[in-house]
N, C-alpha and C positions, 0 to 999 in steps of 0.2 A: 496547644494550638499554634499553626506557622501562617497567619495570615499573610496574602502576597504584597510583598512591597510596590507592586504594582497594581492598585487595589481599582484604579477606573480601570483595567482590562479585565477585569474580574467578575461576572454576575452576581447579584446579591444572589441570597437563598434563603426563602422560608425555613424556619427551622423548626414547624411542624409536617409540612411537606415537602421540605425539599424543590418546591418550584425555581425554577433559575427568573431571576429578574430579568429585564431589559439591561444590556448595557452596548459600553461601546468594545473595539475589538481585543482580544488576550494576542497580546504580544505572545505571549511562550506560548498557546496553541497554534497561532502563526511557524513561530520556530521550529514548532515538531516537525508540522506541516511540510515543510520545507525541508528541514533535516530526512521525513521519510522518506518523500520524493528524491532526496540526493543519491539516499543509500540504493533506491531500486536501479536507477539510471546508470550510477557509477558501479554496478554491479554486472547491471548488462553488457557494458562497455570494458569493463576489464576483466572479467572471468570469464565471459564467454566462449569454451570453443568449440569449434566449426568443426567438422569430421564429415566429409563429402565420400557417398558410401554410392554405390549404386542406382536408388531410385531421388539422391538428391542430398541434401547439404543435413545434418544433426546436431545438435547446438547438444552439451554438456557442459562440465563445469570443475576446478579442480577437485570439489570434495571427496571424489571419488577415488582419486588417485594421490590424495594424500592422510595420514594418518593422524587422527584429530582433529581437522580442520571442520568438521562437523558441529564441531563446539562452539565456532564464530557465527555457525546460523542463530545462535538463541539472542545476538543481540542484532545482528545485518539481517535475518528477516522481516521487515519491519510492515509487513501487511496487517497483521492484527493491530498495530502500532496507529496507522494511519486509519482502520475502518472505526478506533477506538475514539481518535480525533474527531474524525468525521460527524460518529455522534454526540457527542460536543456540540461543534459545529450548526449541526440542524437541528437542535434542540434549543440555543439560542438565536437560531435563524426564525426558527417556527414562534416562539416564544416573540419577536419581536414585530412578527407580521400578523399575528396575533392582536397584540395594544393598535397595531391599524386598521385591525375590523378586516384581512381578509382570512377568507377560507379555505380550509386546509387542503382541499381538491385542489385548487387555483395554486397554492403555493406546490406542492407536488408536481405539478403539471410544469409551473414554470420554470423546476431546478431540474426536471427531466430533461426541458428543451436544452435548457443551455449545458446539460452532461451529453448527450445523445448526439447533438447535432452535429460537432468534431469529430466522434468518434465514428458516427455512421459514413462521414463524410471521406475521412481517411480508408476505414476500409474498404468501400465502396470505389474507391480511386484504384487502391494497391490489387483487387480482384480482376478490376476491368485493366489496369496494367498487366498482369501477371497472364488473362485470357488472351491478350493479343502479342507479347512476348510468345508466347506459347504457338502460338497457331505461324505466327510471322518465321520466328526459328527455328519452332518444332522441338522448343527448350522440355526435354519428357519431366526435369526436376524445378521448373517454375514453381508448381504448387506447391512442393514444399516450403521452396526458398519464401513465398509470399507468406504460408502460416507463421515463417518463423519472426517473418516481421511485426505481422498485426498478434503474434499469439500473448503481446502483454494488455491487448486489450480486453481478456478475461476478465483483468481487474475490474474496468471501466464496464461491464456488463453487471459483474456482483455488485459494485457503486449502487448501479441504476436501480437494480435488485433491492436494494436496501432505502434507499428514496423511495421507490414506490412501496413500499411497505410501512413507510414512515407512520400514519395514521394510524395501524393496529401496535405499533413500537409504542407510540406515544399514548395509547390508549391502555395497553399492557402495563407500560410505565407507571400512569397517573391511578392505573386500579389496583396495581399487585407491588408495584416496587421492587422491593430486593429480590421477592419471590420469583419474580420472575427468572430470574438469572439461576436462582437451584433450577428450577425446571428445566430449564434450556440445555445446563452438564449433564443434567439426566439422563434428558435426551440424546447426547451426542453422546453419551456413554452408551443407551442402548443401542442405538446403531453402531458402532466399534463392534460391540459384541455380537448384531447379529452380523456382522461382515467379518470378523478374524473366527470366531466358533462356529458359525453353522454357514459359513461360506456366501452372504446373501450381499456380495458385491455393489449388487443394484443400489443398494439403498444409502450407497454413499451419494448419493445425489440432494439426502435429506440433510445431511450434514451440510451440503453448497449453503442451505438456506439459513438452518440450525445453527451454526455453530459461528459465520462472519456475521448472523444477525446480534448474535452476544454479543462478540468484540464491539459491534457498533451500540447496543443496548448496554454494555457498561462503563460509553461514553458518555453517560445521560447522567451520571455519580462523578463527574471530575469535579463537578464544584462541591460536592459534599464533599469528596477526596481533600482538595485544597484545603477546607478551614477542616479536616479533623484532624486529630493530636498526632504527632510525628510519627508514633510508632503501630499506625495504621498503615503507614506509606510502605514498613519494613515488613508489615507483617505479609502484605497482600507481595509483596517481593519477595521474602523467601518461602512465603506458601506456593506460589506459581515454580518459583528455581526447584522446590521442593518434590514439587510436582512433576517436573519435569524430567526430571532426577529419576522417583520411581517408574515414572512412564516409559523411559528406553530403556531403564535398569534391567525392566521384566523382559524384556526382546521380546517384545510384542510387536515394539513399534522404533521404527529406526532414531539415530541421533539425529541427524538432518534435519532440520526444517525447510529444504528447498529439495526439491527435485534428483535425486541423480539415479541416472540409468540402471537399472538391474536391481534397484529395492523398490520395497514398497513405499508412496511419499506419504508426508504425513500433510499434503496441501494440495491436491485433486486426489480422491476429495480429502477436504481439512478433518483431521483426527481428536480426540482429547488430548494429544499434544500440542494444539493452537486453543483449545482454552487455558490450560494450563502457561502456555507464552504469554498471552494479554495479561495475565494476570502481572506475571514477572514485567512484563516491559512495561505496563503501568504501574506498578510497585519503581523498578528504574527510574521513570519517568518522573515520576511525583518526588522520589529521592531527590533527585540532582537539580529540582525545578528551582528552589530557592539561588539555587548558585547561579545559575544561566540566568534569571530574574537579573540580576545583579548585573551580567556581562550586558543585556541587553537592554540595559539602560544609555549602555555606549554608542554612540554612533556607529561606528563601522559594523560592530554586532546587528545594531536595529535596522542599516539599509542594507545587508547583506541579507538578511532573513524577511525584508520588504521584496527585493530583488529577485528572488529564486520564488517568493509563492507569486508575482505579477507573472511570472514568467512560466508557471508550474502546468499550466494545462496545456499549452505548446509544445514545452519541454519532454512531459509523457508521451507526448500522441506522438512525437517524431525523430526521439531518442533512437529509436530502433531504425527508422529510414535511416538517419542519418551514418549509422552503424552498418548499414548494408550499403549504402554508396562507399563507406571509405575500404568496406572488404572488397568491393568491385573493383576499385581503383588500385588498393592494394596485389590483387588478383593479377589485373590486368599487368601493372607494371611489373612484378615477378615474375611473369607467363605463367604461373600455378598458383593451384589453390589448395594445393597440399598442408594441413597445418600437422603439427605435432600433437599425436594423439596423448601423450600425456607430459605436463609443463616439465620442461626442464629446468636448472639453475638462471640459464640465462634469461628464460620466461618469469618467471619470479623477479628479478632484478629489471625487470622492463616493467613491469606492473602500475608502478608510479607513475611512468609516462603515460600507457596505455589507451588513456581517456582522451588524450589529446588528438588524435586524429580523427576518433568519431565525432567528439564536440565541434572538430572547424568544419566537420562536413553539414551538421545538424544544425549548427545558426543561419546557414544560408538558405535552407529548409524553411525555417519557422521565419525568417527574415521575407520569405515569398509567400508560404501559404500561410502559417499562423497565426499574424499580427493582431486580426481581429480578437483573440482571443487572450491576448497579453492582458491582465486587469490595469485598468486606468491606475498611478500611482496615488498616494494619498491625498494629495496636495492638488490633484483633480479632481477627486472624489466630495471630497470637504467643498469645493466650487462648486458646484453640480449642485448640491444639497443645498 
């Protein structure tokens, strides 16, 4: 047993069913939290590049062009990572509004409003910007340049996907348990096969739902995770690395776990090498928790990982504008928008910098329209109550 040295951020747990108790908030679910949103944002902003072709601007990424780097997607992909928190997250959300007598419609409904409302709001803005850039300039690659903005709020759609499904997650949960989760690889195993053997493309649509509802449905086991015996954390770690391992081994399915041009991905739609990830990065995750436990007991640890999730829902929704204002500005001031199709030496050695011009474009962003959205600090929140 590693019970957490942090045991009031912790839920109890029935230990014939597994019910998570009420409690107050998990600092290291916080952290992840925080941590996943860094890696997606600081990923946008520094590997992304721009290839301006004909009908408009093409975002890729170096994996392509360099040899092994495919291998850093199994730990920087961190989507299975976050939908893994996530249901955590609403399972001790749901659980606590629960002990206050409301209903599980009502709570649905209300974590819908405050996911949707930003997101509808933002793309809604960048569409009706992009129709009148267009029609005003008679700009022919506006629409692209616009998808490539709002295209990371896919995430924030499967999010909402997964909230409103919450009810049959939670009812799936409390009837079948573990069971549920063989089913679901099953499933995302038979659609694989009817899409790479009998060609039935289509049906990776089933997967969107299949396979980021696991990730989120084997966030519902972190508190079992925490109090079971050490070598549960390794085992579910190197079954997933294991996993993953034969799953590109076979060239079925690429090394990537992100996107790159000219293969098949293994994330539109998501493959049984994102069940296989969750598995590992929750294996990771639960490894290393005891140690980071530890670190964030420190100050600068605990307001640094308060800081980035008060700030996490602004940060996503405008990471990307703010990424497009400093390529304009960039643009503008060089007279071209020429970039280097693939990174050179000196591109690599700028790397470290790189994030720093999207980020002073993007605080002034969220500093005008996203405020509302910053969560109150703790020490307002504790007032309130």
């Amino acid at each position: 047993m590693h019970p957490s040295p942090q045991s009031e951020g912790t839920p109890a747990t029935d230990a014939a069913t597994g019910a998570v108790q009420v409690s107050t908030r998990n600092t290291y679910i916080d952290f992840m939290r925080a941590f996943s949103l860094l890696v997606v944002v600081a990923w946008h902003w520094v590997f992304t590049i721009v290839i301006w072709k004909d009908d408009g601007p093409h975002a890729t990424n170096p994996i392509g062009f360099t040899t092994g780097l495919w291998a850093a997607t199994w730990l920087l992909q961190v989507m299975p990572l976050f939908f893994y928190v996530g249901g955590y997250s609403h399972l001790v959300a749901w659980r606590s509004a629960q002990q206050k007598g409301e209903h599980i419609g009502s709570f649905v409904l209300r974590r819908l409003r405050r996911l949707a409302a930003p997101a509808a709001a933002l793309l809604g803005v960048w569409i009706a910007f992009g129709i009148a850039l267009g029609i005003i300039f008679d700009l022919e690659w506006i629409g692209r340049a616009v998808l490539l903005v709002v295209s990371p709020l896919w995430f924030m759609g499967v999010y909402l996907m997964l909230v409103a499904l919450l009810p049959i997650a939670l009812w799936l949960h409390e009837r079948w348990d573990t069971v549920v989760l063989v089913f679901m690889v099953a499933a995302a195993g038979a659609v694989d096969i009817l899409r790479f053997r009998y060609g039935h493309e289509w049906l990776g649509i089933i997967n969107m739902v299949v396979v980021w509802a696991l990730c989120h449905q084997l966030g519902f086991f972190y508190d079992r995770l925490v109090h079971a015996a050490r070598r549960v954390d390794w085992t579910l770690l190197w079954a997933g690395l294991a996993g993953l391992a034969g799953l590109v081994g076979s060239g079925l399915y690429p090394g990537s776990m992100v996107g790159v041009p000219g293969e098949t991905s293994n994330m539109a739609p998501p493959t049984l090498c994102i069940v296989a990830l969750v598995a590992f990065q929750a294996g990771v995750a639960e490894a290393i928790r005891p140690m980071v436990e530890l670190r964030l007991t420190r100050p600068r640890w605990a307001k640094a990982s308060e800081l980035i999730n008060r700030f996490s829902m602004p940060l996503f929704l405008f990471h990307t504008t703010g990424m497009a204002l400093h390529r304009a500005a960039r643009y503008a001031l060089s007279g071209s928008r020429n970039e280097a199709r693939e990174p050179s030496l000196m591109w690599w050695l700028y790397r470290p910098l790189a994030f720093i011009g999207p980020l002073l474009f993007t605080l002034p962003v969220i500093y005008l329209f996203g405020r509302r959205w910053v969560k109150q600090p703790k020490a307002a929140r504790a007032a309130a109550r």
